[in-house]
C-alpha positions as CSV (number, residue, x, y, z in Angstrom):
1,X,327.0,96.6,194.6
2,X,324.5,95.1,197.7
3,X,324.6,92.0,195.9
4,X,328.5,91.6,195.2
5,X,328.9,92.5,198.8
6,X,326.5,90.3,199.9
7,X,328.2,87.3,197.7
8,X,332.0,88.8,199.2
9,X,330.8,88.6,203.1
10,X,329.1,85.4,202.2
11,X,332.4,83.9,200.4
12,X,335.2,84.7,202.9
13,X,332.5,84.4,206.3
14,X,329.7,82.1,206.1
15,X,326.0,83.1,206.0
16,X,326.0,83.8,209.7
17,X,327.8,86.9,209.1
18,X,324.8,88.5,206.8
19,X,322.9,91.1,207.8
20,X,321.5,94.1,205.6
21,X,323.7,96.4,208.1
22,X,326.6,94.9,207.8
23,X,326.2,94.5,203.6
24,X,325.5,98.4,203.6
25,X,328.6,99.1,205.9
26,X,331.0,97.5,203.4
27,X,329.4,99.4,200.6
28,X,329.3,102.9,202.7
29,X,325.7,102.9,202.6
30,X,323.9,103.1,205.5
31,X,321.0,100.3,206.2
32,X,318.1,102.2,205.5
33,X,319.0,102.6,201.9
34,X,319.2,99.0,201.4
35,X,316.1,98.6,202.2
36,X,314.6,100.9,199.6
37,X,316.0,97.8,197.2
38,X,315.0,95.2,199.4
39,X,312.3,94.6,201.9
40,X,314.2,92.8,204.0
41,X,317.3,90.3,204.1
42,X,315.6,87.5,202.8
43,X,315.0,89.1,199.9
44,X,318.4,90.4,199.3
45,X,319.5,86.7,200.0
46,X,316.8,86.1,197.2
47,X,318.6,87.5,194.8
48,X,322.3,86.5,195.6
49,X,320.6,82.7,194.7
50,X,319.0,83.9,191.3
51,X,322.5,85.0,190.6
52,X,324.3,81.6,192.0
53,X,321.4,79.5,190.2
54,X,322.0,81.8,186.8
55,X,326.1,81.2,187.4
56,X,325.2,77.6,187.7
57,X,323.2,77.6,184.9
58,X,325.3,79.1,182.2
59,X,328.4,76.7,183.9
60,X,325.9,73.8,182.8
61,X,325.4,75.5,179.4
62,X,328.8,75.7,178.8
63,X,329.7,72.6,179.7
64,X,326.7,70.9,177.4
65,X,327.6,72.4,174.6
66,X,331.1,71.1,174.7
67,X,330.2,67.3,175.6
68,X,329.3,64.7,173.7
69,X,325.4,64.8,173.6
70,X,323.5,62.1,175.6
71,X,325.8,59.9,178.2
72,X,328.6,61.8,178.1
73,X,327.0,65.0,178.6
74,X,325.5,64.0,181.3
75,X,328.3,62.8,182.7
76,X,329.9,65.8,182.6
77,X,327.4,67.8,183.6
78,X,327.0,66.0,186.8
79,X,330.9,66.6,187.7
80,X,330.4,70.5,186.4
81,X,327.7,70.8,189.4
82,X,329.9,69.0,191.8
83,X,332.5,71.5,190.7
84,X,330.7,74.3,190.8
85,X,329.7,73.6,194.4
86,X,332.9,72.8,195.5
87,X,334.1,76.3,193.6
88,X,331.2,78.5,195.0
89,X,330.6,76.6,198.5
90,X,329.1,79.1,200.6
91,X,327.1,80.5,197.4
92,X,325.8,77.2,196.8
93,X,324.8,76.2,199.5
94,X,322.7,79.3,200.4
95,X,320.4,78.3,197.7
96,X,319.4,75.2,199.4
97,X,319.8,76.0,203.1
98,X,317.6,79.9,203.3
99,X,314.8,79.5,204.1
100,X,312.8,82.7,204.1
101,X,311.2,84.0,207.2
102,X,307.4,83.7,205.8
103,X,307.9,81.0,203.4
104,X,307.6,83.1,201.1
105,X,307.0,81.2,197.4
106,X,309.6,81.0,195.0
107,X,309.9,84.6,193.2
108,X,309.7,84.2,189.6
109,X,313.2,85.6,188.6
110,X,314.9,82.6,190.6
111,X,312.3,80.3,189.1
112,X,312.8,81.0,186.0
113,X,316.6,80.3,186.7
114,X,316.2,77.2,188.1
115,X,314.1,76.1,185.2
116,X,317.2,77.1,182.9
117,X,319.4,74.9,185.1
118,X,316.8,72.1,185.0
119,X,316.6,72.7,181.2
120,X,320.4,71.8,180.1
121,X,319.9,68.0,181.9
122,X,316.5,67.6,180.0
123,X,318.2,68.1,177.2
124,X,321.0,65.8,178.0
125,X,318.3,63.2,179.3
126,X,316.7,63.5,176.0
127,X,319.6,63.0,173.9
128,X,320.3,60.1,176.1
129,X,317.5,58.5,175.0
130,X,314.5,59.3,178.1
131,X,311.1,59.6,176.7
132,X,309.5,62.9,176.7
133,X,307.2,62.0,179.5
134,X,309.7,60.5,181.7
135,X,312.3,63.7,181.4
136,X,310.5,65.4,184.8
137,X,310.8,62.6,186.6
138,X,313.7,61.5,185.8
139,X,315.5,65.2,185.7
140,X,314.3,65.6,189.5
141,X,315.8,62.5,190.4
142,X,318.9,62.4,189.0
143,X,319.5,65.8,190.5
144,X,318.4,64.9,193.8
145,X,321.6,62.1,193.5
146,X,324.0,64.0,192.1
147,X,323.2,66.7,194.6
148,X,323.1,64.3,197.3
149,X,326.7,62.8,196.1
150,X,328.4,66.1,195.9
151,X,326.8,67.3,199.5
152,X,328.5,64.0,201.1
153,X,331.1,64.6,199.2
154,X,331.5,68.3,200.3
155,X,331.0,67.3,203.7
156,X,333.7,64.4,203.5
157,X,331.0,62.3,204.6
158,X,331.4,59.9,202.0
159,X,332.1,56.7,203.1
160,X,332.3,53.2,201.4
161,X,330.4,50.3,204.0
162,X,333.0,50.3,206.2
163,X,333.1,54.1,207.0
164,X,336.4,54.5,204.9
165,X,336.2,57.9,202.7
166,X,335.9,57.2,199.3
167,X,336.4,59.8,195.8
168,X,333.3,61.2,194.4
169,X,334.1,60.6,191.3
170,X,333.8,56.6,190.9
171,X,330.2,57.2,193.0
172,X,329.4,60.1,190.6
173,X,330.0,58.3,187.0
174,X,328.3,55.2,188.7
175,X,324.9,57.1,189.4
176,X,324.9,58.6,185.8
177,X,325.5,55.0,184.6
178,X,322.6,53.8,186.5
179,X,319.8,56.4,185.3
180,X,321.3,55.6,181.6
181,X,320.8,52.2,181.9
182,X,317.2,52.7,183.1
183,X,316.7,55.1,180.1
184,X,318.0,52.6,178.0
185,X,316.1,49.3,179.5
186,X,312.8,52.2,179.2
187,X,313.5,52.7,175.4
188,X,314.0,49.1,174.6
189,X,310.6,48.4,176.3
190,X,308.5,51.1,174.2
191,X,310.3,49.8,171.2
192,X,309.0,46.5,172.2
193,X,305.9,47.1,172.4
C-alpha cells in the first residue's frame, strides 16, 4: 500500500511532494509504522524504482517477443522505452534523478531488475548480429542514446541545428540504424578475417 501511494503522490505531484509522513497520511498510517518497512525515504523510493525498472522491464519483454528479432526489435524496443517514459513520467524519472542520501550502493532487488531490462536489448543486439563480446558495450551505449533522445525529447528540447523542434521518432529510428550498421560493418570484419 506504501508503495502504491508513494507511486499515486509521485504521479499526480512530482517528487517534491514525497515524504514518509505524507505517504503514511494517505494510507491512514501514521509515520512511525512506515518506518518499521523502511529505514528511511530513500529506501522506500528504492523500491517504487525496482517496481518502475520491473514495469519497464516486462514492457520491453512484451514488446520483444512480438517484434521481429534483430533490427526490428530493437527498433521497437527503443520506441517502447520512449513510451514508457512518456506514460510513466514522474516514475521514470525517479529512477535516474534519486540519489540516496549516503550513496548508498545499488540494492540487489533493483539490480537484478535492471539486469532484466538490460537483458531483452542483449538479446535483440544479439539477434542483430553484435558479437558476444561487444553486447556490454554496445547495450550501455545504445541505451545511454536512446535514453538521451527520449529525455530531450520529454523535455521538448529537441531541436534540429537551427533550434527548431523536431519529432523523436525520425532521431530515434536513425540512432537504432546507426548501432546496426556498426554491428553489421563489426560482423563483416570478423568474417573477414
Amino acid at each position: 500500500m506504501s508503495l502504491e501511494a508513494a507511486e499515486d503522490i509521485l504521479t499526480r505531484e512530482g517528487v517534491r511532494a514525497l515524504s514518509v509522513r505524507r505517504i503514511a497520511k494517505s494510507i491512514g498510517y501514521t509515520h512511525g509504522t512506515l518506518y518499521l518497512l523502511f529505514q528511511n525515504l530513500d529506501g522506500l523510493l528504492l523500491e517504487v524504482n525496482g517496481r518502475t525498472v520491473h514495469d519497464l522491464a516486462q514492457c520491453l519483454q512484451r514488446v520483444a517477443q512480438h517484434a521481429e528479432p534483430g533490427v526490428a526489435c530493437l527498433h521497437a524496443l527503443a520506441k517502447a522505452y520512449v513510451q514508457f517514459a512518456s506514460a510513466h513520467n514522474a516514475r521514470w524519472r525517479l529512477v535516474f534523478e534519486h540519489r540516496t542520501f549516503n550513496k548508498e550502493p545499488t540494492p540487489q532487488l533493483l539490480g537484478e531488475r535492471i539486469a532484466d531490462a538490460y537483458s531483452v536489448l542483449n538479446t535483440a543486439l544479439a539477434d542483430a548480429g553484435a558479437a558476444a563480446d561487444d553486447i556490454q558495450p554496445l547495450s550501455a551505449a545504445l541505451f545511454a542514446a536512446i535514453h538521451g533522445v527520449t529525455v530531450l525529447a520529454l523535455d521538448d528540447k529537441l531541436v534540429d541545428h537551427c533550434g527548431e523542434s523536431i519529432s523523436f521518432e525520425p532521431v530515434l529510428n536513425r540512432t537504432v540504424q546507426v548501432f546496426c550498421a556498426a554491428i553489421e560493418k563489426s560482423s563483416r570484419a570478423r568474417a573477414a578475417s
